[in-house]
ROLUMMI-999552 format. One line per 2 residues: number of its first residue (from 0); their letters; for each residue x, y, z of C-alpha. Coordinates in steps of 0.05 Angstrom, whole numbers, plus 32768, in hexadecimal, padded with zeros to 4 digits. Layout:
REM ROLUMMI-999552
NUM = a = X Y Z | ...
//
This chain:
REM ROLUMMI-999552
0 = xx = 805E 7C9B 7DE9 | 8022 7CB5 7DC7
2 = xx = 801E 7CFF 7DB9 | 7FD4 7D27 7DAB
4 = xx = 7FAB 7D5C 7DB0 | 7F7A 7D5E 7DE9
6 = xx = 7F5A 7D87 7E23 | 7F67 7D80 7E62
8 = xx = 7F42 7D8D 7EA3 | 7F62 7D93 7EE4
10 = xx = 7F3F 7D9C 7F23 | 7F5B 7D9A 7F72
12 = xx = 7F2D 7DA6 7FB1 | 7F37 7DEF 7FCF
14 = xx = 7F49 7DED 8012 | 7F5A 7DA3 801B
16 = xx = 7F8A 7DB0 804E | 7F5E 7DCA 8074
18 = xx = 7F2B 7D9A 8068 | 7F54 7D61 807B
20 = xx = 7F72 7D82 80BE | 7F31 7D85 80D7
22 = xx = 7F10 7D47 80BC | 7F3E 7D16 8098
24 = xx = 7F0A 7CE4 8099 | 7ECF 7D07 8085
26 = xx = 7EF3 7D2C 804F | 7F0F 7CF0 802B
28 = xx = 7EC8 7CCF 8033 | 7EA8 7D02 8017
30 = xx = 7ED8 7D0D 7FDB | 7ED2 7CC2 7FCC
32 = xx = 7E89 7CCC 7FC7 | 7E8F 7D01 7F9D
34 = xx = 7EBE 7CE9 7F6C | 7E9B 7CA3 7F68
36 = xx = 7E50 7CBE 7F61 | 7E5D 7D03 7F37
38 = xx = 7EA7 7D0A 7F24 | 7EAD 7CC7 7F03
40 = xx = 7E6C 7CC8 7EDC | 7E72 7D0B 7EC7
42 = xx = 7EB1 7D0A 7EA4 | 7EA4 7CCA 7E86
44 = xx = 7E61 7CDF 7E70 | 7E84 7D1D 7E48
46 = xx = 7EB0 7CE7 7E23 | 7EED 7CF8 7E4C
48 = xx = 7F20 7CCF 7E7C | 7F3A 7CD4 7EC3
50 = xx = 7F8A 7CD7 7EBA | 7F93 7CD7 7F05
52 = xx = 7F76 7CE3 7F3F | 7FAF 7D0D 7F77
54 = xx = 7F8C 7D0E 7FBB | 7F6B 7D51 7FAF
56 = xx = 7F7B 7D58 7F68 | 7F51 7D31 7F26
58 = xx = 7F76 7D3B 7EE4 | 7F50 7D24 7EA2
60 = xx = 7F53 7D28 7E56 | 7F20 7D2A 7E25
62 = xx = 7F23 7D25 7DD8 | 7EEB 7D6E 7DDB
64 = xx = 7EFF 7DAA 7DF8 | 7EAE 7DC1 7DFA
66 = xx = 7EA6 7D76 7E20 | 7EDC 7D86 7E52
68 = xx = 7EC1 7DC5 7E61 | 7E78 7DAD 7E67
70 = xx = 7E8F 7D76 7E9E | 7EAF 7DAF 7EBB
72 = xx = 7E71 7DD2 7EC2 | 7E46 7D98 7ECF
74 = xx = 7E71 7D85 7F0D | 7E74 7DCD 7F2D
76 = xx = 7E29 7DD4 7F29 | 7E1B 7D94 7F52
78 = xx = 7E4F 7DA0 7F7E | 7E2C 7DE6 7F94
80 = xx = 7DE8 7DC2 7F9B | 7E11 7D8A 7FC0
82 = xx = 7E33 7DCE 7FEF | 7DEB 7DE3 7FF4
84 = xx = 7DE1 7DB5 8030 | 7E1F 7DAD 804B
86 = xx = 7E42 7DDB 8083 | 7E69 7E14 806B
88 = xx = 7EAD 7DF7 8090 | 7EA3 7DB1 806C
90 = xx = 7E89 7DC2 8028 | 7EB9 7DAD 7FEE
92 = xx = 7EC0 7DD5 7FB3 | 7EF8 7DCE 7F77
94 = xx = 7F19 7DF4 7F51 | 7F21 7DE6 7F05
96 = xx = 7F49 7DF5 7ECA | 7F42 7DE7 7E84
98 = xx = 7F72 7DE9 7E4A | 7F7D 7DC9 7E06
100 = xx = 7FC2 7DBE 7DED | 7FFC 7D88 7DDA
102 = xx = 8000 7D4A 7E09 | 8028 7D12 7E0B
104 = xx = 8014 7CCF 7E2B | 8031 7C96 7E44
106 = xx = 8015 7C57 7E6C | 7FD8 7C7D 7E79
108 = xx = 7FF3 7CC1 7E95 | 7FF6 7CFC 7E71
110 = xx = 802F 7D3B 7E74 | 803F 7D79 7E48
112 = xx = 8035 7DC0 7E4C | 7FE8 7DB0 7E38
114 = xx = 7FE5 7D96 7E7D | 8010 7DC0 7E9D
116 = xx = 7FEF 7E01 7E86 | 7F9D 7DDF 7E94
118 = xx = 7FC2 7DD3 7EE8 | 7FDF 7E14 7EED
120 = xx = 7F9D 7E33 7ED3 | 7F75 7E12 7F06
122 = xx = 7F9B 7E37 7F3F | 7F75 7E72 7F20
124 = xx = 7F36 7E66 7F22 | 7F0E 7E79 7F59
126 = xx = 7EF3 7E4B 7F8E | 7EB7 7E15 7F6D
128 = xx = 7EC6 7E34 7F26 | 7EF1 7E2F 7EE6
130 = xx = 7F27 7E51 7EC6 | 7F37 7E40 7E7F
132 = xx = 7F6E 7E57 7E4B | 7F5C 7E8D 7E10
134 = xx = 7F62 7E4E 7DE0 | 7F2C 7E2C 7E09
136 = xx = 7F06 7E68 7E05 | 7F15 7E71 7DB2
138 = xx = 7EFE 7E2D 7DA8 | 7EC3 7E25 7DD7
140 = xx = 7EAB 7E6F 7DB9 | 7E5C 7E6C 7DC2
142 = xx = 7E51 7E20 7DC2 | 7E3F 7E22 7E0A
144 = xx = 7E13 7E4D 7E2E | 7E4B 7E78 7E50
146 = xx = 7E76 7EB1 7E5C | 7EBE 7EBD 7E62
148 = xx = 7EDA 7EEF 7E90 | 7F1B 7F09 7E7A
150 = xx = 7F55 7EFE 7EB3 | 7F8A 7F19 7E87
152 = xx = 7FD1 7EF7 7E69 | 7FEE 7ED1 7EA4
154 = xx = 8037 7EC3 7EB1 | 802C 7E76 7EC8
156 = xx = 8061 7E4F 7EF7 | 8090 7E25 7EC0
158 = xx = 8071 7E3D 7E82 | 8091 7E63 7E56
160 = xx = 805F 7E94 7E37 | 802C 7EC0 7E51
162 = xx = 7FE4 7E9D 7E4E | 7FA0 7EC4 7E4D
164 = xx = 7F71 7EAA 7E7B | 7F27 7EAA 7E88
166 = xx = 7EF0 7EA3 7EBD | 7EBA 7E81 7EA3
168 = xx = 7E74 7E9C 7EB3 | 7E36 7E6D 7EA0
170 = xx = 7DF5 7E8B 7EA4 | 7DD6 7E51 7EC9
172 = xx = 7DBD 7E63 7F0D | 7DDB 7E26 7F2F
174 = xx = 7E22 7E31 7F1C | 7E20 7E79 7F2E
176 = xx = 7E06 7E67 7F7A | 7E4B 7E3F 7F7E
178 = xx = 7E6F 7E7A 7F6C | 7E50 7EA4 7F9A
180 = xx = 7E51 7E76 7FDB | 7E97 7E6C 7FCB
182 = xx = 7EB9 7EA4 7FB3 | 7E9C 7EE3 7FB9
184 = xx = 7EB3 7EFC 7FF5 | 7EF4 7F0E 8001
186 = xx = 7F1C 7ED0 8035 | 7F4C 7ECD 8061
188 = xx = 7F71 7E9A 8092 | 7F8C 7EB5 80D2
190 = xx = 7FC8 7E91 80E6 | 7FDE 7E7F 8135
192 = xx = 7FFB 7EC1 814A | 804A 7EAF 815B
194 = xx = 8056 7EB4 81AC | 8098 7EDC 81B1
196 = xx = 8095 7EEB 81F0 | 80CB 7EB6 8200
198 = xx = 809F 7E90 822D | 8075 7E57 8229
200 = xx = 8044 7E60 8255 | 8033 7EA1 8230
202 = xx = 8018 7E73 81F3 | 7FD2 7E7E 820D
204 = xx = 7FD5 7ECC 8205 | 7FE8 7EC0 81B7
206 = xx = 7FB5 7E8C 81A4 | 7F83 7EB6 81C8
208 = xx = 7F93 7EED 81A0 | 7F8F 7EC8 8161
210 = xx = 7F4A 7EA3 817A | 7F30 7EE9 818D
212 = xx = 7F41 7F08 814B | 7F2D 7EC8 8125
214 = xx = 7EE7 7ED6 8146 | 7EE0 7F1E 8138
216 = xx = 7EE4 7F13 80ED | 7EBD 7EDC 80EE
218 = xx = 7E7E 7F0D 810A | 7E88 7F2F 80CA
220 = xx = 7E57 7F18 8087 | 7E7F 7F39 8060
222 = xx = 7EB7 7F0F 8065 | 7ED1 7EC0 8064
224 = xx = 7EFA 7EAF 8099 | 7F1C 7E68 80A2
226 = xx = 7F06 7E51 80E9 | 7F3B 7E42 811F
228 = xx = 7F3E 7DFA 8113 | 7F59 7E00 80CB
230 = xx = 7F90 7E31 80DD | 7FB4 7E14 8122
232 = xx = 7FC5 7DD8 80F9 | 7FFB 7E09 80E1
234 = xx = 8012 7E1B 8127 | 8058 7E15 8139
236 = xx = 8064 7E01 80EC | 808B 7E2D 80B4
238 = xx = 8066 7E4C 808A | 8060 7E4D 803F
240 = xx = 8025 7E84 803C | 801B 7E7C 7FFA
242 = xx = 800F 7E2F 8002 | 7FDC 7E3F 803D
244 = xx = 7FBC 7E6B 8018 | 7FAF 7E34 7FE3
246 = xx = 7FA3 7DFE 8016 | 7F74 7E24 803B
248 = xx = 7F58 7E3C 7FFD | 7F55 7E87 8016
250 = xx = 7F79 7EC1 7FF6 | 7F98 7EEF 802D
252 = xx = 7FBF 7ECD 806A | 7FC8 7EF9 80AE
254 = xx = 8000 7EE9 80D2 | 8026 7F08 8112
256 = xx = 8042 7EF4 815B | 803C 7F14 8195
258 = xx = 8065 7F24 81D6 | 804E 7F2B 8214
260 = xx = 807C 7F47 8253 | 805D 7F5B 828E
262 = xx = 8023 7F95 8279 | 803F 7F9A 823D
264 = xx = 802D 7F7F 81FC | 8046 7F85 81B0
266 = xx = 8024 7F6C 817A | 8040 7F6B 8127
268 = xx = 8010 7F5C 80F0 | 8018 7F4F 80B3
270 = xx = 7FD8 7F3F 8071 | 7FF2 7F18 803F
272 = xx = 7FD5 7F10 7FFD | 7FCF 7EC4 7FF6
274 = xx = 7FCD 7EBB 7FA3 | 8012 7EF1 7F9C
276 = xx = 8039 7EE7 7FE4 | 803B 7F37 7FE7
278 = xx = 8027 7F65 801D | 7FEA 7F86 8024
280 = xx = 7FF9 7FA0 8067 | 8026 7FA4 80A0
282 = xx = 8030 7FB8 80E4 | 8044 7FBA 812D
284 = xx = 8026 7FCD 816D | 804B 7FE4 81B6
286 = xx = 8007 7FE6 81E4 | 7FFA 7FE2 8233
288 = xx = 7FD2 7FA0 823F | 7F9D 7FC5 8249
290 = xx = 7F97 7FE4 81FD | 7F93 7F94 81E8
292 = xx = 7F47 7F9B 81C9 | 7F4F 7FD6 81AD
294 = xx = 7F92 7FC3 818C | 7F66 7F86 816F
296 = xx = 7F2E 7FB6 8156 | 7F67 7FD2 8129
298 = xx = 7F8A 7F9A 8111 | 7F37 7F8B 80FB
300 = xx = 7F29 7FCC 80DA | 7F67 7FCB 80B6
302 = xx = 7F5B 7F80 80A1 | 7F16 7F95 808B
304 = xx = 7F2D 7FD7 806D | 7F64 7FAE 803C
306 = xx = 7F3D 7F7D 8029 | 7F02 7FB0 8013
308 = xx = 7ECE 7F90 8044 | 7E94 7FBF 8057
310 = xx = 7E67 7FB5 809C | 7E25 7FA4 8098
312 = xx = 7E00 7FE7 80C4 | 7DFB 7FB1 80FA
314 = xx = 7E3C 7F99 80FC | 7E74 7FAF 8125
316 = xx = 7EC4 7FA5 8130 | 7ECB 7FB9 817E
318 = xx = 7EA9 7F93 81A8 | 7ED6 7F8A 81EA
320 = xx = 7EC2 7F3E 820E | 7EDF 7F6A 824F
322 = xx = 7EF8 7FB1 825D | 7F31 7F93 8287
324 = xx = 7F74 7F79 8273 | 7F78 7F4F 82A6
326 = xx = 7F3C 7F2B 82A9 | 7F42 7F19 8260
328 = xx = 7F83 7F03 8266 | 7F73 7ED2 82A1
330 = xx = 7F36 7EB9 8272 | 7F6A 7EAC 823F
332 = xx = 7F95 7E7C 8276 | 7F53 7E5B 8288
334 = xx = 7F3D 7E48 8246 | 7F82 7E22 8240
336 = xx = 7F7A 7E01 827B | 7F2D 7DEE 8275
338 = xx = 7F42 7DD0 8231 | 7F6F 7D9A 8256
340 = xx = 7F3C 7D77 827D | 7F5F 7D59 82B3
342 = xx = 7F44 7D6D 82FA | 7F85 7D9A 8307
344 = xx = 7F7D 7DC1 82CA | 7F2F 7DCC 82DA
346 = xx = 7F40 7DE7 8322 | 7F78 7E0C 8303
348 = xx = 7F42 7E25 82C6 | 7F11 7E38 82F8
350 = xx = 7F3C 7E5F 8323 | 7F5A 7E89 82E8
352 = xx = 7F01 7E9F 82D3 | 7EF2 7EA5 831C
354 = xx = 7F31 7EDD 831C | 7F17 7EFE 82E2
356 = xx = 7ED1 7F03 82F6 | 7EE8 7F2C 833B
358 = xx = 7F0D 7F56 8305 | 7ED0 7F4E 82D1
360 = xx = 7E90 7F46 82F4 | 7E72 7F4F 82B3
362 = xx = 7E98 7F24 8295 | 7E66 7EFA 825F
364 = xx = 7EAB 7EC6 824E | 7ECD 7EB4 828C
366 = xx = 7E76 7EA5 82AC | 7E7A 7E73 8270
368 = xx = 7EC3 7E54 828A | 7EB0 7E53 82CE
370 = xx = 7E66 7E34 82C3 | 7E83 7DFF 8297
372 = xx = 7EC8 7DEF 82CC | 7E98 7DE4 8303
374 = xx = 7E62 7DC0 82D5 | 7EA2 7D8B 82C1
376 = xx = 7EC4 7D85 8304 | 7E77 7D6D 8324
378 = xx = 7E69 7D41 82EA | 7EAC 7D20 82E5
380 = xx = 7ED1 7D2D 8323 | 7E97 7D35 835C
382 = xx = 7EA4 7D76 8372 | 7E6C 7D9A 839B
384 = xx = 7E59 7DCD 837A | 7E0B 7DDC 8377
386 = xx = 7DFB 7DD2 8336 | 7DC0 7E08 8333
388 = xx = 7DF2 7E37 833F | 7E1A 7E23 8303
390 = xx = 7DDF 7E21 82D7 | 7DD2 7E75 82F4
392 = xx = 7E1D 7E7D 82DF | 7E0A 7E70 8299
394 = xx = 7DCF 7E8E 8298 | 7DF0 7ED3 82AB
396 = xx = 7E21 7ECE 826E | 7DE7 7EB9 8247
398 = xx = 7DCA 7F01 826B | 7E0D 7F22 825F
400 = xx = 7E15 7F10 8219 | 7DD8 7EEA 81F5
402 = xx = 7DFE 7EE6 81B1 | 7E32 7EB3 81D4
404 = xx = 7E36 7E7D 81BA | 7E55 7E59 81F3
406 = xx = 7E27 7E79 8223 | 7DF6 7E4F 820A
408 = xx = 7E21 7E17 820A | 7E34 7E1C 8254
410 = xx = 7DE7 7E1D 8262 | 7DDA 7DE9 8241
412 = xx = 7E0C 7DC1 8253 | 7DFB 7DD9 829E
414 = xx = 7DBD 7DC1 8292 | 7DC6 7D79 827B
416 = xx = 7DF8 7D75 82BA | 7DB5 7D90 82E5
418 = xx = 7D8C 7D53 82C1 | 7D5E 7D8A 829F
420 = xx = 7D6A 7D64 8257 | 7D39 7D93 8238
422 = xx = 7D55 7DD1 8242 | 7D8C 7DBB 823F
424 = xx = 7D85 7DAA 81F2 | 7D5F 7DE9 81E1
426 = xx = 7DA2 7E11 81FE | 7DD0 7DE1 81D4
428 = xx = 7DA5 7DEF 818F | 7DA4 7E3D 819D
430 = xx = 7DED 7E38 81AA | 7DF6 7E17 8163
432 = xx = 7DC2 7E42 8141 | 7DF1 7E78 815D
434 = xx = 7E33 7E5E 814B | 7E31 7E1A 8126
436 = xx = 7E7B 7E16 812B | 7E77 7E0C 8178
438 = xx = 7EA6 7DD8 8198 | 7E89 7DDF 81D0
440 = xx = 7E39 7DD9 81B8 | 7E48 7DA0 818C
442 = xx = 7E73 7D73 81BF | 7E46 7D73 81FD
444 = xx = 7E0A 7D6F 81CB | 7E2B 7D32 81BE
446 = xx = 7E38 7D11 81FF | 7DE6 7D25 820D
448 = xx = 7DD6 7CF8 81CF | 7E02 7CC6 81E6
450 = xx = 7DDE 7CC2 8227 | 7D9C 7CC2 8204
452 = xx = 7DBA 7C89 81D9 | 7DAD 7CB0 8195
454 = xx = 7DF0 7C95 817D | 7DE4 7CB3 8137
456 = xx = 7DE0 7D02 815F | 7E1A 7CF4 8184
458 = xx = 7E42 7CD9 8147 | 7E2E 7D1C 812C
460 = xx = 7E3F 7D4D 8159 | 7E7B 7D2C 816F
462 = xx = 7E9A 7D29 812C | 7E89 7D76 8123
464 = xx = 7EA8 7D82 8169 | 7EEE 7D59 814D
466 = xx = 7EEA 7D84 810D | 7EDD 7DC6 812C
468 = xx = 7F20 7DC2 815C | 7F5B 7D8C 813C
470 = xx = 7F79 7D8E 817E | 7F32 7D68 819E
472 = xx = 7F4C 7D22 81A6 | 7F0A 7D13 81D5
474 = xx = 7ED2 7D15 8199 | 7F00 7CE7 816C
476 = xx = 7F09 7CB2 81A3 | 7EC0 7CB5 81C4
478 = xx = 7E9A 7CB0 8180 | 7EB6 7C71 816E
480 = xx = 7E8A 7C45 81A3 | 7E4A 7C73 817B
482 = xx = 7E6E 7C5F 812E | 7E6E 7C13 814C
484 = xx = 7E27 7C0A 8160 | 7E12 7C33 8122
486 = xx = 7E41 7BFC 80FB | 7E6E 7C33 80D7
488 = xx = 7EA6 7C08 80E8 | 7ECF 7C25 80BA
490 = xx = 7EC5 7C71 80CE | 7ECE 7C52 8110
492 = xx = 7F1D 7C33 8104 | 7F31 7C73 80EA
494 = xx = 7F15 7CA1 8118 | 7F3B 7C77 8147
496 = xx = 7F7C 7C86 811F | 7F6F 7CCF 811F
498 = xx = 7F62 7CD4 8168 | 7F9C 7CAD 8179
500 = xx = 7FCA 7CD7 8150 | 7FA7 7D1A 8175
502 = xx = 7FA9 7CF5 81BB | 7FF2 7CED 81B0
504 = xx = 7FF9 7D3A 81A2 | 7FDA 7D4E 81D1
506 = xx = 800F 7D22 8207 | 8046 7D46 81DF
508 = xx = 8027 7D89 81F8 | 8010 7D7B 8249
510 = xx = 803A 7D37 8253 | 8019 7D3B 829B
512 = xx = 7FD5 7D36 828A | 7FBF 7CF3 8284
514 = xx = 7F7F 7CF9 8267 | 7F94 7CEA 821E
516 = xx = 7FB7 7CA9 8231 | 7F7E 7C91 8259
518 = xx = 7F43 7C9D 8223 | 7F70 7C87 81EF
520 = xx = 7F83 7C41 8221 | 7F37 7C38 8221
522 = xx = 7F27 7C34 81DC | 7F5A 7C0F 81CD
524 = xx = 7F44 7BD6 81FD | 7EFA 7BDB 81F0
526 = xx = 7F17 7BCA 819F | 7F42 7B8A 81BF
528 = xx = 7F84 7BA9 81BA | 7F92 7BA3 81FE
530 = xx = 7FE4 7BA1 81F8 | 7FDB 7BED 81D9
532 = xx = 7FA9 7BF8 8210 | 7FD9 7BDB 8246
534 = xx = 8019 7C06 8226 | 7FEB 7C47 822D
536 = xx = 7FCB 7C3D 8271 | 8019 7C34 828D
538 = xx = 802C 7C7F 8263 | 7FE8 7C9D 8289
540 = xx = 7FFD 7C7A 82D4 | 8047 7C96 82C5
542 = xx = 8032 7CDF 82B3 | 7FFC 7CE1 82EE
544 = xx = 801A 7CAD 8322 | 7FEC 7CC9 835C
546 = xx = 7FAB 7CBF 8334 | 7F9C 7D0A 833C
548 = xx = 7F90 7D2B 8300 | 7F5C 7CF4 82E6
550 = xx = 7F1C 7CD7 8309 | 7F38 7C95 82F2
552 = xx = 7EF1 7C87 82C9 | 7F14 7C6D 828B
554 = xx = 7F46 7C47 82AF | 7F0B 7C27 82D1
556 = xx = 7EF8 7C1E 8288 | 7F3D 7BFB 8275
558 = xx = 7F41 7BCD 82AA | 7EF7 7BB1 829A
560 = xx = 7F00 7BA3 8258 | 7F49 7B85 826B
562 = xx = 7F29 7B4A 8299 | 7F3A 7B68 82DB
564 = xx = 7EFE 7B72 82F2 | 7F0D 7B7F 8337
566 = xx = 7F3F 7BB5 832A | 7F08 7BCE 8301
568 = xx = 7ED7 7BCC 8338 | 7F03 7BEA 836E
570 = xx = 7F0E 7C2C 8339 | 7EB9 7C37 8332
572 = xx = 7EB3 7C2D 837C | 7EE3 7C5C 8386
574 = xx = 7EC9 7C8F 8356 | 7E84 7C83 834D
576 = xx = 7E68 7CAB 838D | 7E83 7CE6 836A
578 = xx = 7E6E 7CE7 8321 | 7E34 7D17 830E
580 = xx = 7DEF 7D0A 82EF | 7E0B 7D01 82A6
582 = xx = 7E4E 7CE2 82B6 | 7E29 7CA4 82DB
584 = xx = 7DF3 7C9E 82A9 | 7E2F 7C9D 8278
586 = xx = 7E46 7C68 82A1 | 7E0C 7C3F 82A3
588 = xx = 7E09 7C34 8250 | 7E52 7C34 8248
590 = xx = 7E65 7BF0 821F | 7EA2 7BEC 824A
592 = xx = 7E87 7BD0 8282 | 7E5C 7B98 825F
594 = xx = 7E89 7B62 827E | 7E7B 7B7C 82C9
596 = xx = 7E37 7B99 82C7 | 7E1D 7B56 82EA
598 = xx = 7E50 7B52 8318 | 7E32 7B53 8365
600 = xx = 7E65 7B94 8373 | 7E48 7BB2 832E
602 = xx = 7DFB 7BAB 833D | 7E09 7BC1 8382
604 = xx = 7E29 7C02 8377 | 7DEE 7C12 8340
606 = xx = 7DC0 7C03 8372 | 7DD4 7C22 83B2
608 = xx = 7DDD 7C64 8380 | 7D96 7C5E 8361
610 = x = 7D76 7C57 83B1
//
């Protein structure tokens, strides 16, 4: 065991949690890259060594403080020009710490408090910055073109005495645009809201709370809110806050449940500061159902009135999506359903926004649900709705509300059902330039591209869509057949791992919707695994024995690329009169039917269609 001076630079990814709920594969991709073709170079460039590499976290050693401390820099400033192009919600930024001190090493590792003290620094520093020790600072002095921001004599975890830290502050331009996009306003995560209510099937009224709050703060410039996809991995889960803080990479953490009984509601709220565990603020609210949006406007306010946020002059905290209780709460049980996909849950979706419209005529939200049931259930299902009247659906939330996001969606998403491509892309990309966080933009964008055969859109959008809602099993499944022909085989195998694994949630949480089990049977056969593919069509038969929830495309799908062609055959006929516009050009490209398309049956259902 070898014992020297040295300093020592540890660094871990802020938010990687976060980052890898909603993109496992893209985020350990991308951190490859960057440790291979910056991280790599630039340490060994300063005359320093990688100790280890942790998943999120890089510890090194160099024989110069000033060199460990210029890599530092070196490596934050091409990160933020890296950022610079990069969505907010997927940008990657580190933290770092530097210290110098006694280390001991042995077969290559390194340990002491030298290390210890440069780790627990780097909790400190702010997101795509540095934090260093006041020896760092002594020694550096004015070597470097840089300033050091006094954080005061910190009390680290396992250390014994009190150790000054600094911020460092270069004057370079560069670095200080990574300090800005990253850390200068204040952040905050908004956890699942708890359902207390003792029931169930209330669960939609509590996420809907949280989604609805989630989106409010979001509105706000002043502020950096995680988006819904990064915090409902923590749903149902316990809670550490000061770890989710950290893995989120956010400082405060609101929290809270709600019950629901009858007209009746209480919420409790409580605004944690992420970096100590203490309260900022706490409360609880007793309110008719009726009171709900104005009971959010304050839990806002007082979010934005902790946290020291001011409004822009055209900003504002209180605008109601309905002035009835009702009709918002029957949105609520319709987005749940919608989200399901089955033909049941549609009907059942639709129902729930036609109720709130005859409560809400006005009602921007639930003309988005309904447009978007009825636009599904004639594409998929053959239902006879007239599409022209779906596409004046979403035009009159796009009338109601033109700063919707999902309005625009719905029309487009109308419109591609309508066969009026054009539009129909102009509404997707004014939905995006809206809201580019927008499941619903980004996944039917998708399946348009698909259609048009751009496989390198479709692998775009639909691996935004997966990363924008972790519970999306669809986008994960469906891109792989884009990854293939683009020959990304392996983004393709573990996408197909990652939508397997959310498939097989989302059984656990409707075990009678079949849906899951019958994309996930598909891709699985169209790879050659057909005794997986066989296993999972028999779970989807046994939790829809009637064939009802389903049109029974993808088992159509399964049976083709099993050999049994006839079976196969007997499921198009069957289905094929009543699949939209999209859903049959689908059809008509769709690798899974390579080994019938010159069957006589085949040919002659395309052709008595295209008559």
């Amino acid at each position: 065991m070898e014992r020297r001076l040295a300093a020592i630079l540890a660094a871990d990814v802020v938010g990687y949690s976060r980052l890898m709920g909603a993109n496992e594969v893209a985020t350990l991709t991308a951190l490859r890259e960057i440790r291979s073709e910056l991280i790599e170079d630039a340490i060994s460039d300063a005359g320093g060594r990688i100790v280890k590499l942790m998943g999120d976290g890089i510890l090194a050693d160099f024989n110069s403080v000033v060199s460990a401390l210029e890599a530092a820099l070196f490596i934050q400033t091409a990160m933020a020009d890296r950022n610079a192009s990069i969505p907010e919600d997927r940008q990657i930024h580190f933290r770092m710490g530097v210290n110098i001190g006694d280390i001991l090493v042995e077969d290559g590792d390194v340990f002491g408090d030298g290390v210890n003290v440069a780790s627990r620094i780097e909790a400190l520093a702010r997101p795509g910055c540095i934090a260093v020790s006041g020896v760092v600072r002594d020694q550096v002095g004015n070597r470097l073109d840089l300033e050091f921001d006094a954080a005061g004599e910190q009390k680290l975890k396992n250390i014994e005495r009190a150790v000054p830290v600094y911020h460092v502050r270069p004057n370079g331009s560069d670095f200080r645009h990574a300090e800005e996009v990253a850390g200068s306003r204040p952040s905050i995560a908004v956890l699942p809201f708890t359902n207390m209510s003792g029931d169930p099937e209330q669960e939609y009224f509590a996420d809907g709370i949280t989604e609805d709050l989630i989106t409010d703060l979001s509105k706000l410039s002043g502020l950096f809110v995680v988006g819904r996809n990064s915090t409902f991995v923590y749903k149902g889960r316990p809670a550490n806050l000061q770890e989710i803080a950290r893995d989120l990479g956010v400082r405060n953490i609101l929290e809270g449940s709600v019950r629901k009984a009858g007209d009746r509601v209480r919420i409790t709220a409580q605004l944690i500061d992420g970096l100590t565990g203490g309260h900022l603020w706490a409360d609880r609210y007793d309110r008719d159902l009726s009171g709900i949006f104005d009971l959010q406007d304050e839990i806002t306010k007082m979010i934005l009135e902790q946290l020291q946020v001011r409004l822009l002059e055209t900003e504002t905290t209180n605008a109601a999506p309905t002035e009835n209780a009702d009709a918002y709460n029957l949105y609520l049980k319709g987005r749940q359903y919608y989200h399901m996909r089955a033909e049941n849950y549609l009907e059942e979706a639709r129902l729930n926004f036609l109720s709130a419209l005859q409560l809400d005529p006005d009602y921007a939200r639930a003309y988005v649900g309904l447009a978007e049931c009825e636009a599904r259930m004639i594409d998929w299902h053959g239902a006879k709705y007239v599409t022209e009247d779906v596409i004046s659906m979403a035009q009159r939330a796009v009338e109601l509300d033109q700063s919707l996001a999902e309005a625009h969606a719905a029309l487009g998403l109308a419109l591609h059902i309508a066969g009026k491509n054009d539009a129909a892309v102009g509404a997707f990309k004014e939905a995006l330039s809206l809201d580019p966080l927008c499941y619903e933009a980004h996944h039917n964008f998708a399946r348009y591209y698909r259609g048009e055969l751009d496989h390198a859109r479709s692998a775009y959008h639909f691996i935004r869509a997966l990363e924008i809602r972790p519970d999306d099993y669809r986008s994960p499944l469906i891109v792989l057949t884009d990854l293939d022909v683009l020959g990304r085989l392996d983004e393709r195998d573990r996408y197909l791992d990652m939508g397997l694994k959310r498939a097989e949630e989302a059984v656990l949480r409707h075990p009678d919707n079949p849906d899951p089990l019958e994309l996930s049977a598909s891709v699985l056969a169209s790879l050659g695994r057909f005794g997986e593919a066989r296993a999972w069509l028999a779970r989807a038969n046994a939790a829809d024995p009637d064939g009802r929830s389903t049109n029974g495309y993808n088992v159509a799908c399964v049976h083709a690329l099993l050999g049994e062609t006839e079976r196969a055959l007997d499921w198009l006929e069957k289905i094929y009169p009543g699949l939209g516009h999209v859903q049959r050009n689908w059809m008509h490209n769709d690798p899974d039917f390579d080994t019938i398309r010159d069957h006589p049956r085949f040919k002659r259902m395309l052709g008595e269609t295209s008559e």
